[in-house]
N, C-alpha and C positions, 0 to 999 in steps of 0.2 A: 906691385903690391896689391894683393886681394882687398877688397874694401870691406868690412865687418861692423857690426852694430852689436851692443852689447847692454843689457840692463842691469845687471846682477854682477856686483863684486862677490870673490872670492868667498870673501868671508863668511857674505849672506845667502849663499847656495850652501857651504857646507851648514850652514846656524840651519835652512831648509831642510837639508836631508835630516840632521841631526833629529829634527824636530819629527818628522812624515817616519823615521825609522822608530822614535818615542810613540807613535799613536800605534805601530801593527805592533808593538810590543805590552803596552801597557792599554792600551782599548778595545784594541784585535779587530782582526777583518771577518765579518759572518760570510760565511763561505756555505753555498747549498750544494756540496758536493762530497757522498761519505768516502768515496776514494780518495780526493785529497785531502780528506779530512786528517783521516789513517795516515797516509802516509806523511804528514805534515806532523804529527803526532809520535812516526815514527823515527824523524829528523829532530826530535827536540821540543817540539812548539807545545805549548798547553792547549789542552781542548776545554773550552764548556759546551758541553751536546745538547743542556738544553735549549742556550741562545744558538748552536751551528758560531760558536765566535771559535778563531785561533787566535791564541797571541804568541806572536814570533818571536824569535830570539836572536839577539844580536848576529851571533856565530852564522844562523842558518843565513841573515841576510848576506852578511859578508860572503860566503862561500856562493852563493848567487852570482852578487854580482862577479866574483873571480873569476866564473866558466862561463860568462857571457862573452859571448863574441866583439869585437873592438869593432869586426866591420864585416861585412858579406856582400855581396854579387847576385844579381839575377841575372837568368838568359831567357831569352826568345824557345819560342817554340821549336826550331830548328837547333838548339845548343847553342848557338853565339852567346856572349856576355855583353846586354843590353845595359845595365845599370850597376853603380858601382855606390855604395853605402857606405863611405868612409870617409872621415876626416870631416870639409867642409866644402865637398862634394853637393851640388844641388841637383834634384832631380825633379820631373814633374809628375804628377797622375793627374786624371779627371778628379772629379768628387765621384760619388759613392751612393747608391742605394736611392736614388731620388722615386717617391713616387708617382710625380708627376711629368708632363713633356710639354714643355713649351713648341706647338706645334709651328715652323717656319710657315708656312704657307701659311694657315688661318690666323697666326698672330696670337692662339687661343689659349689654354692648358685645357689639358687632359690627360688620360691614363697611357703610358707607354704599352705598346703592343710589340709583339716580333718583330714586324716591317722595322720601325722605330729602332728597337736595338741592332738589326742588320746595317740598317745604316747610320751609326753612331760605330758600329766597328769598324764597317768600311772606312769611314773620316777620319778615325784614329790611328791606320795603317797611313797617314798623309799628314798627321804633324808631327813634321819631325823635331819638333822643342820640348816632344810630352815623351816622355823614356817610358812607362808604362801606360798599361789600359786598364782600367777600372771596369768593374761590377755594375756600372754607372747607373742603370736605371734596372725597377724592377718590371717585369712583364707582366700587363695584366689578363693575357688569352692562355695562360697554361695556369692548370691548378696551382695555389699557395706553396702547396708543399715542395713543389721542386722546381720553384720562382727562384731561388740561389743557386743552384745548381746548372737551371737551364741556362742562366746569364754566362759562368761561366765555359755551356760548352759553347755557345755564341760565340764568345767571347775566342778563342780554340778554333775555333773554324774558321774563323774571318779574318783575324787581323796578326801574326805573329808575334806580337810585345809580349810581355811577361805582365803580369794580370793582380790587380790587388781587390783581395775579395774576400768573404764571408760568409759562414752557415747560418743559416734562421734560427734549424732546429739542429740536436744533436743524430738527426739519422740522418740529414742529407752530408754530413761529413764522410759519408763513406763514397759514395757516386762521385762528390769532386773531389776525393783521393784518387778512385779509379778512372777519372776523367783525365788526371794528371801523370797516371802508371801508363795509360795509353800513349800519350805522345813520350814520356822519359825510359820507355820496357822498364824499367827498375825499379824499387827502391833505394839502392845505390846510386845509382845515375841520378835520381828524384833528388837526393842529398847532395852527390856532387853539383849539379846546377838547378836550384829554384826555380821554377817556374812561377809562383805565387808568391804573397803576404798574405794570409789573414787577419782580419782584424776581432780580432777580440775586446769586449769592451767590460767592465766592471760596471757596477748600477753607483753612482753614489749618493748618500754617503758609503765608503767604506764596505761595499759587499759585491763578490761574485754570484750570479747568477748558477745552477746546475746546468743552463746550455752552455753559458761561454769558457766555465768553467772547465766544460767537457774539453770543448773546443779546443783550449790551451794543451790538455792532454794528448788529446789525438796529435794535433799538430807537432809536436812533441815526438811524438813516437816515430814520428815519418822524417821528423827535420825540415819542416816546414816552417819557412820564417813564419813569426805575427808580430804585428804589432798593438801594443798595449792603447784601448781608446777609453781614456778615464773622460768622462766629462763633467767635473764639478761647475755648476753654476754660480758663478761669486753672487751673496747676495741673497740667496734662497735653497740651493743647495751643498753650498758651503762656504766658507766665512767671506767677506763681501768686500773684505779689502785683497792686493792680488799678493799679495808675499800670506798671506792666510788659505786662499785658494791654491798655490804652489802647495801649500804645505801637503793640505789632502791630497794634492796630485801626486803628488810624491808617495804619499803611503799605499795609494791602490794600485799606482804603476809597478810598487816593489815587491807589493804583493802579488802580480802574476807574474814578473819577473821571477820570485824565488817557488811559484809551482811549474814554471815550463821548466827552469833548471834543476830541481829535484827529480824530475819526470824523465827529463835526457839533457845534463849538462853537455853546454856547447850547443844548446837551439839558438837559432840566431834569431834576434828580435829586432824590434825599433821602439825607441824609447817614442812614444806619441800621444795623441789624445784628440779631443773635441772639444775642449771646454767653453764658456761663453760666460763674460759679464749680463744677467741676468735684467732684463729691459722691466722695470715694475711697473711701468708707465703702460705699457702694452701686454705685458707679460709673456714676452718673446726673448728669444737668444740667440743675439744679435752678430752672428761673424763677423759683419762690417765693423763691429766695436774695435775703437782703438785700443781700449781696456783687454780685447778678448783678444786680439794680436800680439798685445804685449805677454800677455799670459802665456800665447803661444810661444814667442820668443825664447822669454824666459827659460820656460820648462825644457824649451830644447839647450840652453845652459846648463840646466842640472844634468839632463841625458849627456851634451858631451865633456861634462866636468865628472864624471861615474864611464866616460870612456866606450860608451855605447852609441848608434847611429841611430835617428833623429827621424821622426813624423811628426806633419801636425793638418788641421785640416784648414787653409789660410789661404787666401786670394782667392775667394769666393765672395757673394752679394748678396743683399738679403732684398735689393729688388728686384721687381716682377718681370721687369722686362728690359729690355738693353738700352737702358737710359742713364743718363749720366752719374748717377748713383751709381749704378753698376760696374761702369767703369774706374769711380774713382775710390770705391772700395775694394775691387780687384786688384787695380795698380796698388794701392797704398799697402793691402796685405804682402802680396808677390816679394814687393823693392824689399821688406823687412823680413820675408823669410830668408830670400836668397840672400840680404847680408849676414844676416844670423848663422847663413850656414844648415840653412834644416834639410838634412839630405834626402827627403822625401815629400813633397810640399804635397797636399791633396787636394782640389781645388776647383782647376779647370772644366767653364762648362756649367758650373751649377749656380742658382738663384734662389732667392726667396729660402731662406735658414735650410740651406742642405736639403729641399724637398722638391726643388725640380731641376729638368735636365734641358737643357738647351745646346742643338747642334753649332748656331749661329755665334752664340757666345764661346761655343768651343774653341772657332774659328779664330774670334779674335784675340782669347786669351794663350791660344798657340803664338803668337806674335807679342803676347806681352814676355810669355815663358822665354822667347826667345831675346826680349831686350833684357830682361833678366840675368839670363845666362852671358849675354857682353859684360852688363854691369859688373858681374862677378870677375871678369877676369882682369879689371884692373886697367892700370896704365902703366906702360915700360916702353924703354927709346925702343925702334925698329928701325935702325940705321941713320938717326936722325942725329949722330955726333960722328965725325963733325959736323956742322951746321951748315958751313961757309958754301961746298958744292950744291947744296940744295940752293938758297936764296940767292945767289950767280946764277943760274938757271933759271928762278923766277925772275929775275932783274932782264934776262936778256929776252925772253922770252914771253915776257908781261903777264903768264898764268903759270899752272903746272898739272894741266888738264891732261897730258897726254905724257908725263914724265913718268918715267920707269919707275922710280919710288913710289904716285901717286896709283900706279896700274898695280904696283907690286903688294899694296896694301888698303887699295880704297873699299875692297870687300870685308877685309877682316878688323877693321878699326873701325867701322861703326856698325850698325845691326842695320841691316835692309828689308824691311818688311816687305809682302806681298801687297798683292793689290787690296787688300781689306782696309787695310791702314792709309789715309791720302793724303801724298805729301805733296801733291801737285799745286800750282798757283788757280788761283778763283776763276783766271781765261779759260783756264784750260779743262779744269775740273768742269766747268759749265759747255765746255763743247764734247765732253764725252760723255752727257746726261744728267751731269749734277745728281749723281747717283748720292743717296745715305748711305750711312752706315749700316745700315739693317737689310739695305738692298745690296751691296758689297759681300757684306756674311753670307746672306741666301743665295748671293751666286757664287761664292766659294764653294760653300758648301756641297751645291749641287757638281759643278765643275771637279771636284775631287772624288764625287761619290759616281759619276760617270767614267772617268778613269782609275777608277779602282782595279788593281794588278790582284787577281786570287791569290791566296795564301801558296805555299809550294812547300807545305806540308802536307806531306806522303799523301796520296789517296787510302791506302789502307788505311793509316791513322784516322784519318775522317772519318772512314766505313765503322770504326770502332767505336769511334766518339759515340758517332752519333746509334748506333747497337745499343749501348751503354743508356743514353738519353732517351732512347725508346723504351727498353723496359722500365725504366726509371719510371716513367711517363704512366706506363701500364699499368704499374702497381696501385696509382691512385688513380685509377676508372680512364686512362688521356689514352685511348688507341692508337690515335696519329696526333704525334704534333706538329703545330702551327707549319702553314704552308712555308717556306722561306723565299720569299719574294723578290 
């Protein structure tokens, strides 16, 4: 039996939607975008042009959610089917977008550089608990402008996963559609196997921005999954208790649900978000909150109560560095996403509210992702009825150290971590250095990033890639970019 956690009856998801579908109908979502404005106009919805408000109508929601997808697949770079979106399926990613890097060696933060994301790719082609790669950090040695873009052709070069990522502006959505026509030749092929999510995110309260906006468009037209990142703050940017904060979620998430499906019914999405119980004491927005966990939970109850696959950004920390905070707000998020079922958990690797990146914490949150994924699968006999030949066996034999059934199963019935994790006694720990936990990570780290297997995708593909990435580069004054080290 799969093990699951649940906050939300029945009832009070649908009394939720009821309510989040009452606001884009009767308060409207301001939308800065006259193409969808139009066309959302031309589906039914009333406009006021001079707030940019639409207000939705029952029918257009319904028809939404019917051509949404129940569940979709990414593949790898090479076409394999890396991740599967469906049901109560758990998968992992890094976090996303951090501007900062926890530097392993100096202990320090600072701005992430090339070097830095080459080797955060490499690391990530070596946990194999995280099914995708993340956008993870932004670069600060290439211009702004194609700081998204250039992540994801890094990202394409180095490590084969299938990649969950996002445009800044609405001009660099062209460069990583055509970074993505490189490796798939098609836009058929593009569509039969994903390479990417986008995340698109709504400002709240209640409105689309003209880039992300955009964003849902484009992505749309290509069949490129996104997923929806609402982030209401309970509390300060929307109502402060969390069935009130569901509510708004619910209304923004249906609102670019019902513009990617107007655009190209049948884009496959993930019902997701950011949201955070809103810290007034600090005035921060706290991931580690058990309030903002729960929220996350939740809302992926609505998402798979409406039949749609699941994001949230959860098992992350909002301390600075790998200290016991850290650990036991990753654990704590993790254990409740993967019983929730959230088939896309975003996470891994990041600290201090989504705005840095750390290799070292990658390390060990690959070994949490991977107690996780045990967790998930439950408990069922494996040859253990009848009972009587096993305990005869241990009777005569006084252990069952070297018995078929214990050889036959002692790796897949509990999770085995690596060396990051020490499960050794205090003798022995102390005769192989009484290493930390911080010294563990940094020689994992290094140890994976030393045998790093190149990518074995095509060299022409790369020669394209990165063709693509150069003029890219050119257009905003970068002649050569960043050396790659």
């Amino acid at each position: 039996m799969r093990p699951v956690v649940r906050f939300l009856e029945n009832n009070l998801i649908e009394r939720i939607i009821a309510e989040g579908r009452d606001i884009m109908c009767k308060l409207g979502i301001e939308i800065h975008n006259e193409r969808i404005i139009t066309s959302l106009a031309d589906h039914g919805a009333r406009v006021d042009k001079n707030t940019q408000k639409v207000f939705f109508t029952q029918s257009l929601i319904d028809k939404a959610i019917a051509a949404t997808p129940h569940s979709f697949k990414l593949y790898d770079v090479l076409g394999n089917e890396a991740v599967d979106l469906s049901g109560f399926n758990v998968n992992f990613t890094p976090g996303s977008a951090a501007i900062y890097y926890l530097d392993g060696t100096t202990k320090s933060v600072r701005r992430p550089t090339t070097s830095d994301y080459i080797r955060y790719a490499k690391l990530m082609s070596k946990m194999k608990n995280i099914a995708s790669q993340s956008t993870a950090m932004i670069p600060s040695d290439v211009h702004e402008k194609i700081s998204d873009s250039y992540r994801l052709y890094l990202n394409l070069l180095y490590c084969e996963k299938p990649v969950v990522t996002g445009a800044f502006t609405i001009e660099a959505f062209e460069i990583m559609k055509n970074l993505q026509l490189a490796v798939r030749g098609t836009k058929e092929n593009l569509k039969a196997k994903p390479l990417t999510v986008f995340s698109c995110c709504p400002t709240s309260p209640l409105k689309w921005s003209e880039i992300t906006s955009q964003n849902l468009i484009d992505c749309a037209v290509y069949s490129i999954p996104v997923e929806y990142i609402a982030m209401p703050l309970s509390g300060f940017m929307s109502p402060v208790t969390i069935v009130g904060t569901l509510v708004q979620h619910t209304a923004e998430t249906l609102s670019g649900l019902v513009i990617s499906q107007i655009f190209n019914p049948g884009t496959p999405v993930l019902y997701g978000g950011s949201p955070a119980f809103f810290d007034v004491r600090y005035e921060t927005t706290p991931m580690g909150s058990i309030a903002t966990m729960m929220i996350d939970c939740a809302y992926n109850e609505i998402g798979k109560y409406l039949r749609i696959p699941t994001q949230a950004y959860i098992g992350l920390t909002d301390a600075k560095s790998l200290d016991v905070q850290a650990g036991f707000e990753t654990a704590t998020g993790a254990t409740l996403a993967a019983l929730a079922g959230i088939n896309n958990i975003s996470g891994p690797g990041m600290i201090d509210f989504e705005s840095c990146f750390s290799l070292e914490k990658l390390v060990i949150d690959n070994e949490i992702c991977g107690t996780m994924l045990r967790l998930v699968n439950g408990i069922e006999p494996k040859e253990d009825f009848p009972s009587l030949p096993i305990f005869e066996e241990l009777l005569h034999d006084k252990h069952l150290l070297i018995a078929d059934h214990t050889r036959k199963y002692f790796k897949g019935e509990d999770y085995l971590p690596g060396p990051v994790i020490n499960r050794a006694n205090r003798s022995r720990w102390e005769e192989d250095g009484s290493a930390t936990e911080w010294e563990r990570a940094a020689h994992e780290v290094e140890k994976h990033i030393k045998t790093y297997q190149p990518t074995r995708l095509p060299e022409n593909i790369q020669k394209d890639l990165t063709k693509l990435m150069k003029s890219e580069g050119e257009r905003y004054g970068m002649n050569e970019l960043p050396a790659r080290i």
